[in-house]
N, C-alpha and C positions, 0 to 999 in steps of 0.2 A: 504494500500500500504506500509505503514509503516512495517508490519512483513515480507514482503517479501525482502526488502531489511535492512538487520540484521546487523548492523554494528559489533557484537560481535560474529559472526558465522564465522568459518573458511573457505577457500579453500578448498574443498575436496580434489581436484585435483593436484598433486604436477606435475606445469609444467617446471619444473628444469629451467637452468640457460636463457636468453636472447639470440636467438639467430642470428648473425650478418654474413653477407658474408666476407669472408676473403676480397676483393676485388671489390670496388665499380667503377661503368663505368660513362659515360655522353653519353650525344649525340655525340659530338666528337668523342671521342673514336670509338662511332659506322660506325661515317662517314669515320675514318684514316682506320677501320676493312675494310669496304667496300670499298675504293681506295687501298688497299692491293690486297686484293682480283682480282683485275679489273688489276691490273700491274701483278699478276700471270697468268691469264688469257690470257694478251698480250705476256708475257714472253713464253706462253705454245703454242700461234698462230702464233709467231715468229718463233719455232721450226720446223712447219709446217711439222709434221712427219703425214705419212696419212695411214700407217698399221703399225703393228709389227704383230712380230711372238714370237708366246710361244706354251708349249706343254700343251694341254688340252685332259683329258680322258671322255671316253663316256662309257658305259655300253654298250655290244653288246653280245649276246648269241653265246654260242662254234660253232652254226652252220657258220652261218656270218663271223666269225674269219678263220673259215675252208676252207671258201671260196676262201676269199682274201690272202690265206695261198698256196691256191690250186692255184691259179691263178699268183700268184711267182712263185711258185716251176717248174711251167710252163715255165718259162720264158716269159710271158705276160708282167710281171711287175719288177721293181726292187726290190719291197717290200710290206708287206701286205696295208701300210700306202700310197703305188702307186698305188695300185690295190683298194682301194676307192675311191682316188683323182680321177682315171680313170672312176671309174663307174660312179660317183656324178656326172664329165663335161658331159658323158655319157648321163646322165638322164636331167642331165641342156639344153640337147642338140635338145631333143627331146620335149620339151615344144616349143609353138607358143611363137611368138614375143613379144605380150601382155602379156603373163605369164612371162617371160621372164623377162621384164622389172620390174612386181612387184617383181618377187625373186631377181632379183639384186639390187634393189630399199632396201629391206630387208636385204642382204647383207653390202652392203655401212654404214646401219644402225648399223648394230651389229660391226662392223670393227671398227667406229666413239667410237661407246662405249669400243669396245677392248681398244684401244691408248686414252682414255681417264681413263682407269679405270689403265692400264701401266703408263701412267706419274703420274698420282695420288700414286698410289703406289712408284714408284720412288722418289717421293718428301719427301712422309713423311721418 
């Protein structure tokens, strides 16, 4: 056992300097992190915004575009971006009560995360 541990044999290995976090925490810290957090939370529940609006793109083929183009130009609609809103309640319109419920159930969903992912954004 003795040659395997060689007190005159080098480090092959050069693992350069020691290295240290700039900045050390506690549990504290952790707990002040988390009541931060929980007072942004309330500050964000206080706001009690429950949609916004922003402009988001979707990929749709020139036929589609044509459509909703055609359907303006018609006077059907005021604009290509009416004449989908129009078809969409259309199509929402024509599902049973049960269906119904779970696309709006999915809705409300995706809305919650909209005004969640807008104040997040707004914060930082």
């Amino acid at each position: 056992m003795s040659l395997i541990n060689n007190p005159n044999k080098k480090d092959p290995l050069d693992r350069g300097h020691e290295i240290k976090p700039e900045k050390e925490f506690t549990i504290s810290d952790l707990k002040e992190t988390k009541e931060k957090e929980k007072q942004e939370q309330t500050a964000f529940s206080e706001d009690n915004v429950s949609s916004v609006t922003f402009y988001a793109n979707i990929r749709i083929n020139n036929h589609i575009k044509n459509i909703a183009e055609a359907i303006a130009i018609n006077g059907y609609s005021k604009s290509q971006k009416d004449s989908i809103e129009k078809a969409l309640n259309y199509f929402l319109g024509s599902f049973s009560k049960d269906e119904r419920r779970g696309i709006e159930a999915s809705i409300e969903t995706l809305e919650h995360r909209d005004v969640f992912q807008k104040h997040k954004k707004n914060s930082n």
